[in-house]
C-alpha positions as CSV (number, residue, x, y, z in Angstrom):
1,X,0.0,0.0,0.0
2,X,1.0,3.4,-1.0
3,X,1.9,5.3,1.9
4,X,-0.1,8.4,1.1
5,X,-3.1,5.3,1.2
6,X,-2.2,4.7,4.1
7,X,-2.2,8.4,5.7
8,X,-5.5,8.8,4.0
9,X,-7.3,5.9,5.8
10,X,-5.8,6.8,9.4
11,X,-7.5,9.8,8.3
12,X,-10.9,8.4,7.3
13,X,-10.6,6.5,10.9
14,X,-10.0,9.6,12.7
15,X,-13.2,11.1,10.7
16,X,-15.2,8.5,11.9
17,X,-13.8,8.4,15.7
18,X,-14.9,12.2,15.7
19,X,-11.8,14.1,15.5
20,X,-11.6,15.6,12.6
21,X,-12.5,18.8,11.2
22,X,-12.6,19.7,7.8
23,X,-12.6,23.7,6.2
24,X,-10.4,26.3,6.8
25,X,-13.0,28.3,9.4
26,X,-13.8,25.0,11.4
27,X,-10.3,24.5,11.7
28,X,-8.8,28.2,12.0
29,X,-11.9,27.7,15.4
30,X,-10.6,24.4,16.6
31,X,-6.9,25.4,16.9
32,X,-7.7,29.3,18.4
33,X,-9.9,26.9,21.0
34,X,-7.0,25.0,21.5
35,X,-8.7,21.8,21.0
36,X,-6.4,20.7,17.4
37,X,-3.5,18.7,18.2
38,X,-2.4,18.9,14.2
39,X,-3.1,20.6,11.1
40,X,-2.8,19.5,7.6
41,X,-3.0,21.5,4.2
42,X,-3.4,20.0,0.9
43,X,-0.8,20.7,-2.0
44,X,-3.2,22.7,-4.0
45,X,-4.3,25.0,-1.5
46,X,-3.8,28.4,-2.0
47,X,-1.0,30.0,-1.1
48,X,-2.7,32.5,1.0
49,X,-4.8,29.6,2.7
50,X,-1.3,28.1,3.3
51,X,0.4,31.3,5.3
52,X,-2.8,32.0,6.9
53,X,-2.8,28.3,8.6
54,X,1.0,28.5,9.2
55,X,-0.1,32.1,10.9
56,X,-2.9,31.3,12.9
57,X,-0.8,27.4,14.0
58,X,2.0,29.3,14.6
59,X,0.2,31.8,17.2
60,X,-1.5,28.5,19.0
61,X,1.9,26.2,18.9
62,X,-0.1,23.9,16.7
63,X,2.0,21.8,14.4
64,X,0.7,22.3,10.8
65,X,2.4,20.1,7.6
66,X,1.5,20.5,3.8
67,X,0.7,17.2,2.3
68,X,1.1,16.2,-0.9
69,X,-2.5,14.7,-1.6
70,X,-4.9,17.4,-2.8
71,X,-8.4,18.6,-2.1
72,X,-9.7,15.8,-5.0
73,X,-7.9,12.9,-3.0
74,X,-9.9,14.4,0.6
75,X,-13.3,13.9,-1.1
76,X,-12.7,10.8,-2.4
77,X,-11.6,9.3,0.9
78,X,-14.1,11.4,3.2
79,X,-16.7,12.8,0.8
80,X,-16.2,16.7,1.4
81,X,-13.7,18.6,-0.5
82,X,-11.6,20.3,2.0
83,X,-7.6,21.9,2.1
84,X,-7.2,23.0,5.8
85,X,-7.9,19.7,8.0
86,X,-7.6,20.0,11.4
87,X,-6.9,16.4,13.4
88,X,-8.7,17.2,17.7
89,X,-7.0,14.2,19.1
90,X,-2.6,13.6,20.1
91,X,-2.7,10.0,19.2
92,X,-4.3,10.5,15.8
93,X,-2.3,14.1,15.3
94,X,1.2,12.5,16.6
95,X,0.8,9.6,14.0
96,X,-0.7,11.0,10.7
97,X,3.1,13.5,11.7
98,X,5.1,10.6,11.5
99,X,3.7,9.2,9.0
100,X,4.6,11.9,6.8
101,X,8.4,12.0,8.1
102,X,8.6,8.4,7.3
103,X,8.1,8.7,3.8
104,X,6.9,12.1,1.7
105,X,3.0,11.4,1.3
């Protein structure tokens, strides 16, 4: 299995634990509430979405990655098109990161 699979269904089973927000506002909420453990930005957001959710993690001390799957890849796994995800739980947040060390997703 590829790994970028593979980061997309931890993902989906973070989605259906409950964890997961999807959208830039839901997100940009979660992290200023201090409830995100991790962000994640698609490759083909914006570059403006980009710097504003490296702004807004960097102000909470919430780790935020770029990932190399896009907005098409998010609705085909979780069936809403989203660029900004934000991940509410350590386990899940702490493991989608490593994940993307491991090998570029």
């Amino acid at each position: 299995m590829h790994c970028s699979e593979k980061w997309i269904n931890l993902l989906t089973i973070c989605r259906k634990a409950g964890r997961l927000v999807m959208g830039f506002d839901p997100s940009k909420e979660e992290v200023q509430a201090g409830r995100a453990k991790g962000v994640f930005v698609t490759a083909d957001a914006s570059s403006k979405t980009k710097k504003e959710v490296r702004f807004f993690c960097a102000q909470a001390n919430v780790p935020v990655q770029e990932v190399e799957v896009t907005m098409e890849d998010i609705s085909r796994a979780l069936g809403r098109r989203a660029g900004v995800i934000a991940v509410c739980d350590k386990g899940f947040a702490d493991r989608l990161m490593e994940m993307l060390l491991e090998k570029p997703v």
